[in-house]
PDB file as gemmi writes it, atoms N, CA and C in Angstrom:
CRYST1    1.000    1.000    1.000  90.00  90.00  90.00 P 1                      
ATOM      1  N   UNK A   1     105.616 121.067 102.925  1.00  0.00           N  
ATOM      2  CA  UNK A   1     105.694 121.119 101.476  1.00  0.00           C  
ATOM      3  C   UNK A   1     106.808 120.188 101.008  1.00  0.00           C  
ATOM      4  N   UNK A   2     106.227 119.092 100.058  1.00  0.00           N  
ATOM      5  CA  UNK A   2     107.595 118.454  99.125  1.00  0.00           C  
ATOM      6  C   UNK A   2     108.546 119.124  98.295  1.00  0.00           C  
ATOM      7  N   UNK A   3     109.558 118.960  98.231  1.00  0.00           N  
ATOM      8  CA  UNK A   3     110.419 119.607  97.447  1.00  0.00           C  
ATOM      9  C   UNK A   3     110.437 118.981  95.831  1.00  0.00           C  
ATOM     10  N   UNK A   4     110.329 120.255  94.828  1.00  0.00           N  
ATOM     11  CA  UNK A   4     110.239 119.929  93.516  1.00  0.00           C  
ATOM     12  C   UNK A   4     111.528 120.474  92.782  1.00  0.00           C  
ATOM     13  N   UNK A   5     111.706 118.675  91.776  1.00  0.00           N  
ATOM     14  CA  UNK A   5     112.916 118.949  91.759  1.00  0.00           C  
ATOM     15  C   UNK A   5     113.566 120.018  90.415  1.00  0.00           C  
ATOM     16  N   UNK A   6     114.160 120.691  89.714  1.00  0.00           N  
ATOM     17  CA  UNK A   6     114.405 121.595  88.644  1.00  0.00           C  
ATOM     18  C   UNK A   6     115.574 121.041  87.804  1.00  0.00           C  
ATOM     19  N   UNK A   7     115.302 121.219  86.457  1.00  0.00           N  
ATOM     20  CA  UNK A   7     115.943 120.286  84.788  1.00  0.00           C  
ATOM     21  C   UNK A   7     116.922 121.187  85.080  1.00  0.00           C  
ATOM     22  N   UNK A   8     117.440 120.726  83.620  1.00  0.00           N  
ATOM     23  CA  UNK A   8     118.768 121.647  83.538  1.00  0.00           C  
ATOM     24  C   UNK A   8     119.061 123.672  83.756  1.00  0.00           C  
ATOM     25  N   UNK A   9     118.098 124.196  83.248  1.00  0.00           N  
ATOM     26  CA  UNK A   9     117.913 125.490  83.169  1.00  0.00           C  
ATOM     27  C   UNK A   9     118.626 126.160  84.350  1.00  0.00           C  
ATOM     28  N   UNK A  10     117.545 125.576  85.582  1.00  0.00           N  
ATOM     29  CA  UNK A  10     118.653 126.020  86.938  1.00  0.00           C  
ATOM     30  C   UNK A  10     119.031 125.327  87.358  1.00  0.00           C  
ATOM     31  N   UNK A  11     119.555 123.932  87.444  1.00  0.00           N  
ATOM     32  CA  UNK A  11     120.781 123.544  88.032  1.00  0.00           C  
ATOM     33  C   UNK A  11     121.926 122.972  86.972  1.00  0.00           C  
ATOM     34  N   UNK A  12     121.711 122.641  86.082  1.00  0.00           N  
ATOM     35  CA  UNK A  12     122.548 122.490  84.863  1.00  0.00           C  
ATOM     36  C   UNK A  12     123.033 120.852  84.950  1.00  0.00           C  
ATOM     37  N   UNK A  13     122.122 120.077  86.112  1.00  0.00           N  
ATOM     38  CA  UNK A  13     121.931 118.889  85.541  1.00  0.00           C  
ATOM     39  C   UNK A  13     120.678 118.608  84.948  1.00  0.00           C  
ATOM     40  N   UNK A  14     121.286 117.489  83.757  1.00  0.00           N  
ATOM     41  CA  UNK A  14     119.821 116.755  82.599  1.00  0.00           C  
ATOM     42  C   UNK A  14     119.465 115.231  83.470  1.00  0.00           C  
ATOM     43  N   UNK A  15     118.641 115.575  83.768  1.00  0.00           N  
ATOM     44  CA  UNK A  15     117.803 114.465  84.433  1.00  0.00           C  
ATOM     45  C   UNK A  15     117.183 113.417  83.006  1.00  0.00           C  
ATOM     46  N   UNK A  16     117.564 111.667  82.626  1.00  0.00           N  
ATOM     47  CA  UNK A  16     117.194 111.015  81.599  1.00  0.00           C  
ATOM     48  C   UNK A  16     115.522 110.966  81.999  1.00  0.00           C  
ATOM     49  N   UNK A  17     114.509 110.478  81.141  1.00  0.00           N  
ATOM     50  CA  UNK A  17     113.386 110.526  80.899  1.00  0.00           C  
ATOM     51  C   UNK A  17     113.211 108.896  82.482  1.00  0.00           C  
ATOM     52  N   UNK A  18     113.772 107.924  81.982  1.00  0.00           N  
ATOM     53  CA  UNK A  18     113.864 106.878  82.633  1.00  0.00           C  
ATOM     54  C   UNK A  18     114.606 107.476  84.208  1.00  0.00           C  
ATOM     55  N   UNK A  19     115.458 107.807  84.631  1.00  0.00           N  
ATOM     56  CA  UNK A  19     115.391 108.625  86.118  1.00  0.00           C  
ATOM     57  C   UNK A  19     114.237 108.960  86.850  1.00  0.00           C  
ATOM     58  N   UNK A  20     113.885 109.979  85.461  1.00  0.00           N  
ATOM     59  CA  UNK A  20     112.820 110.920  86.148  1.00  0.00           C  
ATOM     60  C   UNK A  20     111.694 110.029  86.572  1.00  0.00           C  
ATOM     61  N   UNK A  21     111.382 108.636  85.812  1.00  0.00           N  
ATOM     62  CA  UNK A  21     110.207 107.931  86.381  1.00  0.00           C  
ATOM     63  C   UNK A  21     110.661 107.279  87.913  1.00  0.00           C  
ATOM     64  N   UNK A  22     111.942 107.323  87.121  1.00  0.00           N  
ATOM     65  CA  UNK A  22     112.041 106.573  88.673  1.00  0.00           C  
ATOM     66  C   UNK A  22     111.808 107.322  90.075  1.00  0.00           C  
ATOM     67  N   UNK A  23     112.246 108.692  89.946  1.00  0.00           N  
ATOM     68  CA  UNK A  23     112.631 109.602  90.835  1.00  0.00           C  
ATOM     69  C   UNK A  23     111.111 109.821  91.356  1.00  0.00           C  
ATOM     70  N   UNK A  24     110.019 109.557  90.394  1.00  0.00           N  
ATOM     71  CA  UNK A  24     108.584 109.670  90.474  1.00  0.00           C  
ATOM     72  C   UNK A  24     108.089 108.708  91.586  1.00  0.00           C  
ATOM     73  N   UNK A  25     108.434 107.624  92.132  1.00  0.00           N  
ATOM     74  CA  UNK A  25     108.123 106.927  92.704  1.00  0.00           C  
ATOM     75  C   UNK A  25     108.391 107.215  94.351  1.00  0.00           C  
ATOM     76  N   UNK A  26     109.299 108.124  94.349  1.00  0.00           N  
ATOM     77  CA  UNK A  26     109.854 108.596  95.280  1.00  0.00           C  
ATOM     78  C   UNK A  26     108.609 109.573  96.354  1.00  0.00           C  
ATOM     79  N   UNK A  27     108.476 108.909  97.420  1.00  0.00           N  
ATOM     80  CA  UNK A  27     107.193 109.385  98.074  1.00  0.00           C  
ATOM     81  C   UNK A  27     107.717 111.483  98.457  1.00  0.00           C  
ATOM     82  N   UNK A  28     108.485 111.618  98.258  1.00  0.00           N  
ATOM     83  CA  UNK A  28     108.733 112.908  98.727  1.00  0.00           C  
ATOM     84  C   UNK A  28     108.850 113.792  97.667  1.00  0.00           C  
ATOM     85  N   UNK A  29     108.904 113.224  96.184  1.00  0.00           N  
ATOM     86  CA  UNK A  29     109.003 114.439  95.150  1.00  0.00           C  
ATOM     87  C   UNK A  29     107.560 114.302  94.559  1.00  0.00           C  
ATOM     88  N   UNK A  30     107.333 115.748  94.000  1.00  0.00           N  
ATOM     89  CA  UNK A  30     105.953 115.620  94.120  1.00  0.00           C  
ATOM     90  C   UNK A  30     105.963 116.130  92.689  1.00  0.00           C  
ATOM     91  N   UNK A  31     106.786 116.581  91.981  1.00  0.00           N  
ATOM     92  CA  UNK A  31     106.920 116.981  90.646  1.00  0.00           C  
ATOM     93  C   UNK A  31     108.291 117.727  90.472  1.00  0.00           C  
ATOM     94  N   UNK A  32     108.392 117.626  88.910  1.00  0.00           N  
ATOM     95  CA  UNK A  32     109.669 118.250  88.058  1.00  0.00           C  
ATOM     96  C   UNK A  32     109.473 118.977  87.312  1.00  0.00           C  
ATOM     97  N   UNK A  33     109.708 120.379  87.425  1.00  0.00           N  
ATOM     98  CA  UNK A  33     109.958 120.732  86.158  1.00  0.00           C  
ATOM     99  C   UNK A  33     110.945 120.809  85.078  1.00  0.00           C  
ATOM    100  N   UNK A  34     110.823 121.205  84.021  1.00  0.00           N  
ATOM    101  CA  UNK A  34     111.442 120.837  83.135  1.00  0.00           C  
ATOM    102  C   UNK A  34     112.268 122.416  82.172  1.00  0.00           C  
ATOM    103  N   UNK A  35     112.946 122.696  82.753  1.00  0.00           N  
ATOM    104  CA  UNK A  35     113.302 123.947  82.254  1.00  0.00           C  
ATOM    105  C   UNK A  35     114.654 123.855  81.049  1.00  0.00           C  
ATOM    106  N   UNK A  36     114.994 122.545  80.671  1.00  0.00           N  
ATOM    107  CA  UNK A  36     116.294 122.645  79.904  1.00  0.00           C  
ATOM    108  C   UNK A  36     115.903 123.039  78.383  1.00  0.00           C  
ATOM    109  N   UNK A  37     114.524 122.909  78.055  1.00  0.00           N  
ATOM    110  CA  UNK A  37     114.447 123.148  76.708  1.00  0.00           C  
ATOM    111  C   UNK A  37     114.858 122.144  75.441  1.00  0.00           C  
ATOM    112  N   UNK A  38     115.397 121.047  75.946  1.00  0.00           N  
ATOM    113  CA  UNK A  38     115.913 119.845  75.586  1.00  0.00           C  
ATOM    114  C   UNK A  38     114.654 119.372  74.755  1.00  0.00           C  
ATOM    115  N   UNK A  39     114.314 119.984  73.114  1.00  0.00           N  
ATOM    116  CA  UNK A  39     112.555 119.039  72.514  1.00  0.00           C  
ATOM    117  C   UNK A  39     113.124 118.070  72.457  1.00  0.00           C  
ATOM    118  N   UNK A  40     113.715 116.803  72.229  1.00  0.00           N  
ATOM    119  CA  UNK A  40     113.797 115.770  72.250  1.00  0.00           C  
ATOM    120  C   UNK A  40     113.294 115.204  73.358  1.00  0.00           C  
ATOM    121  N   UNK A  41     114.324 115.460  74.159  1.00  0.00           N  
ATOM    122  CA  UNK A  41     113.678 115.115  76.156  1.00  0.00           C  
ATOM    123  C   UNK A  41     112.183 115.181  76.340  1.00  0.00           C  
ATOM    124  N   UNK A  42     111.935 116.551  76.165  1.00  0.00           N  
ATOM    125  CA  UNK A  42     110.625 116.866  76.000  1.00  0.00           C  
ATOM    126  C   UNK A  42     109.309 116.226  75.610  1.00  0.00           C  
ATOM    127  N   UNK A  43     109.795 116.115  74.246  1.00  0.00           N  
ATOM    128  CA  UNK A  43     108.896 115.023  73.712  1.00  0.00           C  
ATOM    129  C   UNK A  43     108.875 113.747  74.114  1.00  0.00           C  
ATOM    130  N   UNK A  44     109.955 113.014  74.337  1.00  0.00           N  
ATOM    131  CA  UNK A  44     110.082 111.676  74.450  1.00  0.00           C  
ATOM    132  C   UNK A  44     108.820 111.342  75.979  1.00  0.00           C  
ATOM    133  N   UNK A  45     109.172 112.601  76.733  1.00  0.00           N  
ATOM    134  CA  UNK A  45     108.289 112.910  77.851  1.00  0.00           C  
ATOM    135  C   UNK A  45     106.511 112.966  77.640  1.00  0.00           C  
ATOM    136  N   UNK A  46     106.652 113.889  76.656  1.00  0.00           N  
ATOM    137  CA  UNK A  46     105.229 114.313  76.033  1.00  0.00           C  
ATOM    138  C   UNK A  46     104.773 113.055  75.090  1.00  0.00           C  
ATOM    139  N   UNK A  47     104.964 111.694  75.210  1.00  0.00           N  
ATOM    140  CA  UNK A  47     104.348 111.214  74.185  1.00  0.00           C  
ATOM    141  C   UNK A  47     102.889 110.819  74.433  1.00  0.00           C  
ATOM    142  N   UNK A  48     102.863 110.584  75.392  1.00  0.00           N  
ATOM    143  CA  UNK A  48     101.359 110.811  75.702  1.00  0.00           C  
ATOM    144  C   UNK A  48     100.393 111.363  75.182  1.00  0.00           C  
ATOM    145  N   UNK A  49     100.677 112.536  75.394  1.00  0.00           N  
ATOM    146  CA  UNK A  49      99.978 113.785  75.113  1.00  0.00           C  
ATOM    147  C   UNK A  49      99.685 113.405  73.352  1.00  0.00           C  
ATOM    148  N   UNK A  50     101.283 113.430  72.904  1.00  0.00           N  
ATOM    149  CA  UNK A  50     101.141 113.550  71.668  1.00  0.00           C  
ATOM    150  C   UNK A  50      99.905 112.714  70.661  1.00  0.00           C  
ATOM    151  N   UNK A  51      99.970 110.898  71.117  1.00  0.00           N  
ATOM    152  CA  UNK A  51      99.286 110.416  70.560  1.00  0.00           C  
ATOM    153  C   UNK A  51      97.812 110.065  70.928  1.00  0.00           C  
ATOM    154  N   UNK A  52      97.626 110.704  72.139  1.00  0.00           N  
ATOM    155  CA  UNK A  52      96.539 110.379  72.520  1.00  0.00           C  
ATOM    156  C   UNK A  52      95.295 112.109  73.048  1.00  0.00           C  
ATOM    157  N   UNK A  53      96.350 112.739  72.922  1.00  0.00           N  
ATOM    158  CA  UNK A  53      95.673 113.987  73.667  1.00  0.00           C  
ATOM    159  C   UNK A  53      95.898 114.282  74.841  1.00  0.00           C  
ATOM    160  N   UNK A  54      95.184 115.974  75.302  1.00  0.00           N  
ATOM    161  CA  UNK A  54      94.951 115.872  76.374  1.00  0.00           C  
ATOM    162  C   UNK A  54      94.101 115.147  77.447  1.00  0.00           C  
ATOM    163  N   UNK A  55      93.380 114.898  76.495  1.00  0.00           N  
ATOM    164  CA  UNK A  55      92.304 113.661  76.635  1.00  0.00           C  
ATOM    165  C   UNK A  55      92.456 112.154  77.554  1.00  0.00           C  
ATOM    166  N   UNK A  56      93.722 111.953  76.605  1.00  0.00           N  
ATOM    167  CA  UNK A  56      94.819 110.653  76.731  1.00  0.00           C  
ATOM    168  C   UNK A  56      95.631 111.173  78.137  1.00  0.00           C  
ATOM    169  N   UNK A  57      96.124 112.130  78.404  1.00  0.00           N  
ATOM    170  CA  UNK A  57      97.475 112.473  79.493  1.00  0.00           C  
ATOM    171  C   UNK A  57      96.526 112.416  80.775  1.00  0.00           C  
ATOM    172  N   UNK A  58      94.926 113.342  80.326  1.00  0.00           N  
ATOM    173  CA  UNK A  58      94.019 112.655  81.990  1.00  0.00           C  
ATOM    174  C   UNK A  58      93.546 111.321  82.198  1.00  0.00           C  
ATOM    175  N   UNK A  59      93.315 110.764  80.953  1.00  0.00           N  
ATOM    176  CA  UNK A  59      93.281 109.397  81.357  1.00  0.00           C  
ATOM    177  C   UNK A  59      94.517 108.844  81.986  1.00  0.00           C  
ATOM    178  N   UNK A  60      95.805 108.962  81.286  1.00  0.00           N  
ATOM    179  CA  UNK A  60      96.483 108.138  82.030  1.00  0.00           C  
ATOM    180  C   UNK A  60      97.015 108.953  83.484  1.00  0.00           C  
ATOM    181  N   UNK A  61      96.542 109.702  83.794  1.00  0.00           N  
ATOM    182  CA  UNK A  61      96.978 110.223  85.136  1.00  0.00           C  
ATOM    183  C   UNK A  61      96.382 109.668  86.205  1.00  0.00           C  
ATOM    184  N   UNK A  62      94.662 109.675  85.866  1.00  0.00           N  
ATOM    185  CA  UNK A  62      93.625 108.792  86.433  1.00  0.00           C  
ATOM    186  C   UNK A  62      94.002 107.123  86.636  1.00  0.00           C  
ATOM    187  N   UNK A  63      94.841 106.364  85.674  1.00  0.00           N  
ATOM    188  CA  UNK A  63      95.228 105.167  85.418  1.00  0.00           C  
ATOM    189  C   UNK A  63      96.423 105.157  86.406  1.00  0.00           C  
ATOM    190  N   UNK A  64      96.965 105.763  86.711  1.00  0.00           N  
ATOM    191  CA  UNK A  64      98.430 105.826  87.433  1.00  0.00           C  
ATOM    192  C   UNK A  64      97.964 106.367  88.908  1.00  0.00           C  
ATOM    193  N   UNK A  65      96.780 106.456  88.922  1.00  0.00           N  
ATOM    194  CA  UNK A  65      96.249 107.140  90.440  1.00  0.00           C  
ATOM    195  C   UNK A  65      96.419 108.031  91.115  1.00  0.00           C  
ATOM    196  N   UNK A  66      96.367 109.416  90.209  1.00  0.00           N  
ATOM    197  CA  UNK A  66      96.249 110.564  90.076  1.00  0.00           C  
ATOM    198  C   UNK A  66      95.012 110.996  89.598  1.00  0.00           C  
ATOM    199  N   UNK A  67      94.687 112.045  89.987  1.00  0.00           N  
ATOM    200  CA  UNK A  67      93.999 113.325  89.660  1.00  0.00           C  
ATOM    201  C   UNK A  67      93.440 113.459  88.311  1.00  0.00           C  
ATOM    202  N   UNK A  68      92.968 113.219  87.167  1.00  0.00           N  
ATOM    203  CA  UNK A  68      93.282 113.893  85.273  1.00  0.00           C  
ATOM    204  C   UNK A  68      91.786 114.527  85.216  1.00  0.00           C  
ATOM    205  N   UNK A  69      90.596 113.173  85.316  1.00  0.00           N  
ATOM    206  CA  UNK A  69      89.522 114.087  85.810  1.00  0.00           C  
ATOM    207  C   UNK A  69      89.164 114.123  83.744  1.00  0.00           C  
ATOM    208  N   UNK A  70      87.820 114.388  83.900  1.00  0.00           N  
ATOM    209  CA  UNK A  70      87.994 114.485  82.379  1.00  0.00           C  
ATOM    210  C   UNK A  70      88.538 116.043  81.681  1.00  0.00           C  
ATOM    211  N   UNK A  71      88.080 116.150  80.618  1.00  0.00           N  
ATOM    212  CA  UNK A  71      88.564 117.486  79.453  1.00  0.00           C  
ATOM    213  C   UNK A  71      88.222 118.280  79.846  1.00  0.00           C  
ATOM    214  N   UNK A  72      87.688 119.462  79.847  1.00  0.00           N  
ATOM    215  CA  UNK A  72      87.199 120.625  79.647  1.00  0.00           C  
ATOM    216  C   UNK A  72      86.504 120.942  77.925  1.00  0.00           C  
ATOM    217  N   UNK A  73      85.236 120.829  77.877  1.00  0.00           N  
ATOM    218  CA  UNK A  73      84.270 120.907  76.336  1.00  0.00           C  
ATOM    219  C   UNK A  73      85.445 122.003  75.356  1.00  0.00           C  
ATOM    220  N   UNK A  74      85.666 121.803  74.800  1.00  0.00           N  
ATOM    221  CA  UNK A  74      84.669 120.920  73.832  1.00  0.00           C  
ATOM    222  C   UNK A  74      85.775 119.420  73.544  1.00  0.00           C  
ATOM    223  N   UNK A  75      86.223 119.148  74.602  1.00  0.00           N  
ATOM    224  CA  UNK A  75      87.158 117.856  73.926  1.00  0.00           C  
ATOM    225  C   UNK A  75      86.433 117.310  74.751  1.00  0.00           C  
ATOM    226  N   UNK A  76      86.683 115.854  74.495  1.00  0.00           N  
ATOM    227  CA  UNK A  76      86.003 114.359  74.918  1.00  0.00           C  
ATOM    228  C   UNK A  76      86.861 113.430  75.585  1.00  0.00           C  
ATOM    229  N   UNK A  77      86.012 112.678  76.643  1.00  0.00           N  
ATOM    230  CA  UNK A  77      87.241 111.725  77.188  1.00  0.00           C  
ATOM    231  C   UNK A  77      87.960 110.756  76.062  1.00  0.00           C  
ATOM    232  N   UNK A  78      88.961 109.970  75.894  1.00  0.00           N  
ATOM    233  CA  UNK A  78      89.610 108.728  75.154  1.00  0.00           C  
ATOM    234  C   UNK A  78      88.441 108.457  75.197  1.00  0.00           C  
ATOM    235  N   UNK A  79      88.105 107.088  73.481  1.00  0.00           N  
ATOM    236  CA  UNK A  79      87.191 106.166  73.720  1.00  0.00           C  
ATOM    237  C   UNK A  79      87.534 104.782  74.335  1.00  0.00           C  
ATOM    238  N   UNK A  80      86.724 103.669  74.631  1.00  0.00           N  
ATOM    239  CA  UNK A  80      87.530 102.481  75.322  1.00  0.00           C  
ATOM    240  C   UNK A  80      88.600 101.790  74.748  1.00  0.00           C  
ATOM    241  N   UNK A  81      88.661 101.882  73.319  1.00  0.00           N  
ATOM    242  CA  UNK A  81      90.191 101.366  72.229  1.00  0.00           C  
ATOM    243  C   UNK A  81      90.685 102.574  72.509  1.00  0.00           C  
ATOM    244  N   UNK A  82      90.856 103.560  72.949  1.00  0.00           N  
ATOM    245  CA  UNK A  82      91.882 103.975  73.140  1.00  0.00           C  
ATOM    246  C   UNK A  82      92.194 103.668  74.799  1.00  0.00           C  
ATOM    247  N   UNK A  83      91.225 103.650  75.370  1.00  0.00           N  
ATOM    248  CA  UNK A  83      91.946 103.529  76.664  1.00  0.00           C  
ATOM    249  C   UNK A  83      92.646 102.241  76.790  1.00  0.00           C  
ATOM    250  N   UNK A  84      92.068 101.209  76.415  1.00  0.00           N  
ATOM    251  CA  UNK A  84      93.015  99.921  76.769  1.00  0.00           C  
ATOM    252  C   UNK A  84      94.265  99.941  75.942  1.00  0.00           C  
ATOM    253  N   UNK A  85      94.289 100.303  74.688  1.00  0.00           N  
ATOM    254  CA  UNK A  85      95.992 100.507  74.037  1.00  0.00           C  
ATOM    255  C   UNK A  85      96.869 101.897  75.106  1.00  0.00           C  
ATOM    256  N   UNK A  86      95.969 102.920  75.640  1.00  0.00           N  
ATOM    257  CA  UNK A  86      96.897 103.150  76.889  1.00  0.00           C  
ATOM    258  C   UNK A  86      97.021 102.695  78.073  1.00  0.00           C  
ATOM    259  N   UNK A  87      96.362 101.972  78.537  1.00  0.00           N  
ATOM    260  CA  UNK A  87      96.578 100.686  79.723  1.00  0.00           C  
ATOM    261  C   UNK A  87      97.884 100.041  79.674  1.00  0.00           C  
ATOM    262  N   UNK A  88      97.849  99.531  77.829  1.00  0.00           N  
ATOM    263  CA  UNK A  88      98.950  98.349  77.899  1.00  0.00           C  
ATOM    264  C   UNK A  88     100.238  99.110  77.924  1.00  0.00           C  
ATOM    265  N   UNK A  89     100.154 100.248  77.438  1.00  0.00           N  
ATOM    266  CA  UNK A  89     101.703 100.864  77.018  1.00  0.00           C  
ATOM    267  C   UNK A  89     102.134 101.559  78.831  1.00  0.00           C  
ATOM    268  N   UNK A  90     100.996 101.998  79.343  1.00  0.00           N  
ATOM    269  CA  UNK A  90     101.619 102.054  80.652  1.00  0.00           C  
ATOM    270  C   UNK A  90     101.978 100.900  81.737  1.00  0.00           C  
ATOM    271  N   UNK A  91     101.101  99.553  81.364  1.00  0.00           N  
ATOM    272  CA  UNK A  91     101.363  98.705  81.959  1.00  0.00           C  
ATOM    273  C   UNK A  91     103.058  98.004  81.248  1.00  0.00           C  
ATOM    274  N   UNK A  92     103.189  98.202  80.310  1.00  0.00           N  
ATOM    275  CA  UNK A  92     104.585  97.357  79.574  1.00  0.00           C  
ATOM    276  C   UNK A  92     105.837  98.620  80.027  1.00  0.00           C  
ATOM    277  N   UNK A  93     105.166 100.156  80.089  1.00  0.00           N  
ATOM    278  CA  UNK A  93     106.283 101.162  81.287  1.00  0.00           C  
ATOM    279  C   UNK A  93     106.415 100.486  82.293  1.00  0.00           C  
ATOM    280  N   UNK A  94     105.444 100.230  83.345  1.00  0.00           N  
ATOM    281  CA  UNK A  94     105.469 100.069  84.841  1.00  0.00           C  
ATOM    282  C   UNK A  94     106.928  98.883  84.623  1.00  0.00           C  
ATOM    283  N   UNK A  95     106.398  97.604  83.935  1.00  0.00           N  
ATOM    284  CA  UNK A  95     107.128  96.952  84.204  1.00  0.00           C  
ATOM    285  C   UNK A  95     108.659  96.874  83.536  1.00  0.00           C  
ATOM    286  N   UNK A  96     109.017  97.638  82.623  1.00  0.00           N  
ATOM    287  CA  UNK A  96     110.254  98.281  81.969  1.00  0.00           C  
ATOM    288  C   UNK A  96     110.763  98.985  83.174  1.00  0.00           C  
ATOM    289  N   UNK A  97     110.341  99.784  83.880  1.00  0.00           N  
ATOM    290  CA  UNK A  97     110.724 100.483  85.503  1.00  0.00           C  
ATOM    291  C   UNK A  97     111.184  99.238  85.842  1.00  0.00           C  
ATOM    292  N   UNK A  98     110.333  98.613  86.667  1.00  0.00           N  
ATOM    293  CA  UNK A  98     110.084  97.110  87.788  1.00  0.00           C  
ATOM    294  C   UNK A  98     111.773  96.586  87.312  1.00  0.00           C  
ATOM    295  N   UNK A  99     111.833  96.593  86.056  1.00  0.00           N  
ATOM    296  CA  UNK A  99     113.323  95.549  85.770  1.00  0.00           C  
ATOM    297  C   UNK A  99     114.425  96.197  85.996  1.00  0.00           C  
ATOM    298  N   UNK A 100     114.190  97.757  85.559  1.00  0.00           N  
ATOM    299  CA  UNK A 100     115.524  98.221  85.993  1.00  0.00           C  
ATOM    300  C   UNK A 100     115.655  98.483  87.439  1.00  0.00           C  
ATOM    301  N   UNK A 101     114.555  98.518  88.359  1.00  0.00           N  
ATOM    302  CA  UNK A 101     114.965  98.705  89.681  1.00  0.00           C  
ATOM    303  C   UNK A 101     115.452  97.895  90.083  1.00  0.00           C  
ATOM    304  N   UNK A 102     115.211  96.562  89.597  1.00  0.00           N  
ATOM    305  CA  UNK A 102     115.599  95.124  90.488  1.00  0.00           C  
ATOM    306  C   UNK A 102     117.185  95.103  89.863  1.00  0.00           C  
ATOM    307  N   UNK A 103     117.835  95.685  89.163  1.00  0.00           N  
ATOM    308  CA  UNK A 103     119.366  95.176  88.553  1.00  0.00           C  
ATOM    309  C   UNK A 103     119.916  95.302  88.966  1.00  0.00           C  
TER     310      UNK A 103                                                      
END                                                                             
């Protein structure tokens, strides 16, 4: 079993949004939860979700080469304008990562 890592709640460090992607890349963590309660954090996390749906968060999970799988009825997958405006915003993440790793 990978070890998953825990927000502030129980260990009382705040992990930044930009860490946590990074920390994502990391072949041995397999997820975070998020227990600080921090909505800002939160959201900044959730934007996905926010502008695109749940709809949007399995697409881009599927896009990132994961698991998302479509909706559950009565919601609908993204249509293709939406999927390529989430392509680009994860492709202009990936490489916002890519620069800070190389510094």
């Amino acid at each position: 079993m990978r070890p998953k890592l825990c927000l502030p709640g129980n260990t009382g460090i705040n992990l930044s949004a930009k860490l946590v992607a990074e920390l994502a890349q990391h072949p041995n963590i397999m997820g975070i939860k998020d227990s600080g309660g921090n909505i800002v954090q939160i959201a900044s996390n959730a934007a996905v979700t926010a502008r695109f749906g749940i709809a949007g968060l399995k697409a881009a999970l599927d896009m990132l080469g994961y698991y998302g799988g479509d909706p559950r009825p009565p919601l609908l997958p993204i249509g293709e304008v939406e999927r390529a405006e989430l392509k680009e915003i994860l492709t202009r993440t990936q490489s916002s990562l890519t620069m800070v790793k190389t510094r």
